[in-house]
C-alpha positions as CSV (number, residue, x, y, z in Angstrom):
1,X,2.8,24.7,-11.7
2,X,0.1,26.3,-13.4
3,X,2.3,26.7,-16.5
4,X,3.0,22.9,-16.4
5,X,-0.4,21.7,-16.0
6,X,-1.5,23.8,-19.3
7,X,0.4,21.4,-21.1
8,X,-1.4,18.5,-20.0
9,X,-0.9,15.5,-21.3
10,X,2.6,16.2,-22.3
11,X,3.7,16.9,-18.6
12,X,3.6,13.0,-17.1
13,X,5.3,13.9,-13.4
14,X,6.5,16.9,-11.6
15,X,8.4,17.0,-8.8
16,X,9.6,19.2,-5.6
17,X,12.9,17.9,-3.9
18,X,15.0,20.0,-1.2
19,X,18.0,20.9,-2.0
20,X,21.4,19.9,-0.6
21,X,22.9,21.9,1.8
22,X,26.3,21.2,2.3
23,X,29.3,22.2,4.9
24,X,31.0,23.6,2.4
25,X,28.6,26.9,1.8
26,X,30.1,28.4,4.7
27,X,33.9,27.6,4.0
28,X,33.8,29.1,0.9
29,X,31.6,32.4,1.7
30,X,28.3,31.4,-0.5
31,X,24.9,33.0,0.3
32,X,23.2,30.9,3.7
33,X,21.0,28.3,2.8
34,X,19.6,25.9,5.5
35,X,17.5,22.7,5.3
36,X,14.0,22.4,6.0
37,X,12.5,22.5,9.2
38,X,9.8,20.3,10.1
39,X,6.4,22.4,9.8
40,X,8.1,23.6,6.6
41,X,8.1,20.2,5.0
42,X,4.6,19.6,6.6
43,X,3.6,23.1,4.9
44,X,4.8,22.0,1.2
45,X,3.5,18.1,1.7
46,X,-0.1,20.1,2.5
47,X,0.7,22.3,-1.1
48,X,1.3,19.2,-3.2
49,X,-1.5,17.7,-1.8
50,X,-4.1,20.1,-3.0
51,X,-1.9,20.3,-6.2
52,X,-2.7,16.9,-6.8
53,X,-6.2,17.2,-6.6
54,X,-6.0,19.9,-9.4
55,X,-4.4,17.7,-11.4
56,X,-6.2,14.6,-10.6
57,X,-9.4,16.6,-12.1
58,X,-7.4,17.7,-15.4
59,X,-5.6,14.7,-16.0
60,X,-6.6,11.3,-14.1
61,X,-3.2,11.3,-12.6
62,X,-1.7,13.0,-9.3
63,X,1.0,14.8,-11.6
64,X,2.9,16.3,-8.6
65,X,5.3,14.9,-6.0
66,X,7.0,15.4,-3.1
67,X,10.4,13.7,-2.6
68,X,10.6,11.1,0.1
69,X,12.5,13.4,2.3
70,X,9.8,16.2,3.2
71,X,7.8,13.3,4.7
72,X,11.0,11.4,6.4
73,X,11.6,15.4,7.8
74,X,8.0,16.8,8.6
75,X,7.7,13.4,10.3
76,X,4.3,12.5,8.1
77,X,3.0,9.3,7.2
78,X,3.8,8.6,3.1
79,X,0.7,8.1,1.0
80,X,-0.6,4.8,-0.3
81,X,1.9,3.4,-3.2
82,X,-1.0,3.5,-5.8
83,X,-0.6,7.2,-5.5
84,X,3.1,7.8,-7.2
85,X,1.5,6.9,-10.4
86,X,3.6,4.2,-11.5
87,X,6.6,5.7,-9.7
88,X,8.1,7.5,-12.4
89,X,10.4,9.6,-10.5
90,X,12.5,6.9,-8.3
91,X,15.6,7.6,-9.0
92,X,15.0,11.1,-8.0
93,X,13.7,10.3,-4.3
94,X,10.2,10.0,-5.0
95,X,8.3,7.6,-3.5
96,X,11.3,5.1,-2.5
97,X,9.9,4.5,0.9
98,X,6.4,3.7,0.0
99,X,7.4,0.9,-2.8
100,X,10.1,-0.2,0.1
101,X,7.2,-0.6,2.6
102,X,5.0,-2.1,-0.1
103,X,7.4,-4.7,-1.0
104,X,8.2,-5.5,2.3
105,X,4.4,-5.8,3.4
106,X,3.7,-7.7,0.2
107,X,6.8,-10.4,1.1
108,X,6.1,-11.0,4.7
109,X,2.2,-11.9,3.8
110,X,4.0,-14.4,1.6
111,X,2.0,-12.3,-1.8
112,X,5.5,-11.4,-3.3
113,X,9.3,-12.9,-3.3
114,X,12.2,-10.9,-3.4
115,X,14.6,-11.3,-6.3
116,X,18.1,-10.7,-5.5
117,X,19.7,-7.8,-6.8
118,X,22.9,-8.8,-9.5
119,X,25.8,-8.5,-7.6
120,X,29.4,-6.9,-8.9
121,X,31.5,-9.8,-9.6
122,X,34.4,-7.4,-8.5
123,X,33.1,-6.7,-5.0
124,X,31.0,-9.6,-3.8
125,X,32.3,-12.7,-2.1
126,X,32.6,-16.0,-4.0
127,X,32.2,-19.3,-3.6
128,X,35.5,-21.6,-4.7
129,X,33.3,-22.7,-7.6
130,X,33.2,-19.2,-8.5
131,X,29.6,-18.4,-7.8
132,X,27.7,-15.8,-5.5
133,X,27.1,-16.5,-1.7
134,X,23.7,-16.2,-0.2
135,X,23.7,-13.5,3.2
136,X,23.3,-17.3,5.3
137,X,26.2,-18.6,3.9
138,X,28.1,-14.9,4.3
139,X,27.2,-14.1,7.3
140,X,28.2,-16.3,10.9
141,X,27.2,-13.2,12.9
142,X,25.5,-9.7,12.5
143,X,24.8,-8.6,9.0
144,X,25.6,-4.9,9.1
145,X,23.8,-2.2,7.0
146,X,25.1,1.3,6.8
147,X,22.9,3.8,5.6
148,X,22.0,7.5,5.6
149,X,20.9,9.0,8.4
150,X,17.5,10.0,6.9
151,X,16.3,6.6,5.9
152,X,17.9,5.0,9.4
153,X,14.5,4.5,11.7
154,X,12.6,2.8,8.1
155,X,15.5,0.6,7.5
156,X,16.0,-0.7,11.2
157,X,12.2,-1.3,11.3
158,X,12.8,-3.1,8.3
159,X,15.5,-5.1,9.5
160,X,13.7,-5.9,12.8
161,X,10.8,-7.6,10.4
162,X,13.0,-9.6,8.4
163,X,15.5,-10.7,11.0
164,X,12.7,-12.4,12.4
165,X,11.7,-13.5,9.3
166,X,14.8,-14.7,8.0
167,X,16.8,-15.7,11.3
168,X,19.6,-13.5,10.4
169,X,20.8,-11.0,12.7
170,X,20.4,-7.8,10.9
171,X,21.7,-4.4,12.5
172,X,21.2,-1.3,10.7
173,X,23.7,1.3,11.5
174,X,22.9,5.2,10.4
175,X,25.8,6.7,8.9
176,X,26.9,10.9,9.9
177,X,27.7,12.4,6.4
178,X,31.1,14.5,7.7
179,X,32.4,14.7,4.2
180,X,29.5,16.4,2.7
181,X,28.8,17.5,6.0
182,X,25.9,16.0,8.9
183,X,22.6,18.0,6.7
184,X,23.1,16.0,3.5
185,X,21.7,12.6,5.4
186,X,20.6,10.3,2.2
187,X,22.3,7.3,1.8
188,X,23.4,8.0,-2.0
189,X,25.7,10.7,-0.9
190,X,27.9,8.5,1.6
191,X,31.4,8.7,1.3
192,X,33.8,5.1,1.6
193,X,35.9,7.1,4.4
194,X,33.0,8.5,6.6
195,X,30.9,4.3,6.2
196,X,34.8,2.6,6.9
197,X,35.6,5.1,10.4
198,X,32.3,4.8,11.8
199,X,31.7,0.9,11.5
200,X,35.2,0.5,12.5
201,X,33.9,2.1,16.0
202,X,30.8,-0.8,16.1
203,X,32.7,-3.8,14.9
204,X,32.2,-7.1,15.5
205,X,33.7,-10.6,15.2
206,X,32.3,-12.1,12.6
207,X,30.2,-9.1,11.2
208,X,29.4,-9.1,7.4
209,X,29.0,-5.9,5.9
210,X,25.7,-5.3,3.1
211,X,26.5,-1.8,1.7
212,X,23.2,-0.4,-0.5
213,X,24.3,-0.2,-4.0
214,X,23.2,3.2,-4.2
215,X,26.3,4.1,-2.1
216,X,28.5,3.2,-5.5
217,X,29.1,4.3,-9.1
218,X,26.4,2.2,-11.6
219,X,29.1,0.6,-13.4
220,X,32.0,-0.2,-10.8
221,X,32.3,-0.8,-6.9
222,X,33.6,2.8,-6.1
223,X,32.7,5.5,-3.7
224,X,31.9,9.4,-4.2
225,X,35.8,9.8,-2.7
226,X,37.1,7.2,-5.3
């Protein structure tokens, strides 16, 4: 880090993400790795911190991140939005939660609306005049959204706001990663057969299922197991 901040202003945004640590160390003999443990995320959330402050003084700019889950883990609150610089690092995990909140925040005090997210014209249900449905028109009963394990108790607050909100009947249901195995918990890394077994054993008449795009390839409606 003190490398990268001598190269100030060419570095724009740094940051420190745990690794994965899948079931599949142990079946095939590789050196033990475990996750994070909670005073361990608090203990690198406290390093990037002072980090920052280094780098606010050299460059205007906080610099230095931590991904989403050392906070979701350590069980800390996430800083104020303003502070992911522009939020260049969101497809990496870095300050998801806080624009999530933001946005949410912003449309419930009526200062923001929500545009809808383009659909895959392969996936999503159609009309008969061949355009998309709304979730009203979808949905005659519970509007189910499966989702990682890690980013389960943000969503279902979430969805408690906006059901009221909305008068839908939103139920976020945390999904157990078993492919991958149960420590990789983002939602990203969900396999089709792991979200299709465990909504099977919560299903409902009448339930509509809203799957996060993030679960499926950029360019088609297909899982991690095809």
């Amino acid at each position: 880090l003190t490398d990268l901040a001598a190269l100030q202003p060419a570095v724009q945004s740094i940051a420190v993400v745990p690794v994965g640590v899948t079931r599949y160390r142990d079946e095939n003999g590789l050196p033990s790795m475990r996750p994070f443990s909670r005073a361990e995320c608090r203990a690198v959330i406290a390093s990037v911190e002072r980090w920052q402050e280094h780098f606010l003084q050299i460059s205007g700019l906080h610099v230095y991140h931590a991904a989403d889950e050392f906070y979701l883990r350590g069980e800390v609150p996430f800083p104020a939005a303003e502070t992911y610089d522009g939020f260049p690092q969101l497809e990496n995990g870095v300050g998801m939660i806080a624009l999530f909140e933001q946005t949410l925040d912003d449309y419930c005090s009526g200062q923001a609306e929500l545009e809808p997210a383009a659909p895959f014209d392969s996936a999503w249900p159609q009309s008969p005049d061949g355009a998309a449905l709304s979730a009203s028109q979808v949905a005659a009963g519970r509007i189910v959204i499966p989702t990682g394990t890690l980013a389960g108790p943000v969503l279902t607050r979430a969805a408690s706001v906006l059901s009221a909100k909305l008068g839908l009947d939103l139920h976020v249901q945390p999904i157990v990663n078993d492919f991958f195995g149960d420590t990789i918990s983002v939602t990203g890394l969900l396999t089709g057969q792991d979200v299709i077994s465990q909504l099977q054993a919560i299903r409902q008449p009448g339930d509509t299922i809203l799957l996060p795009s993030c679960m499926l390839k950029a360019d088609a409606p297909i899982f991690l197991d095809d």
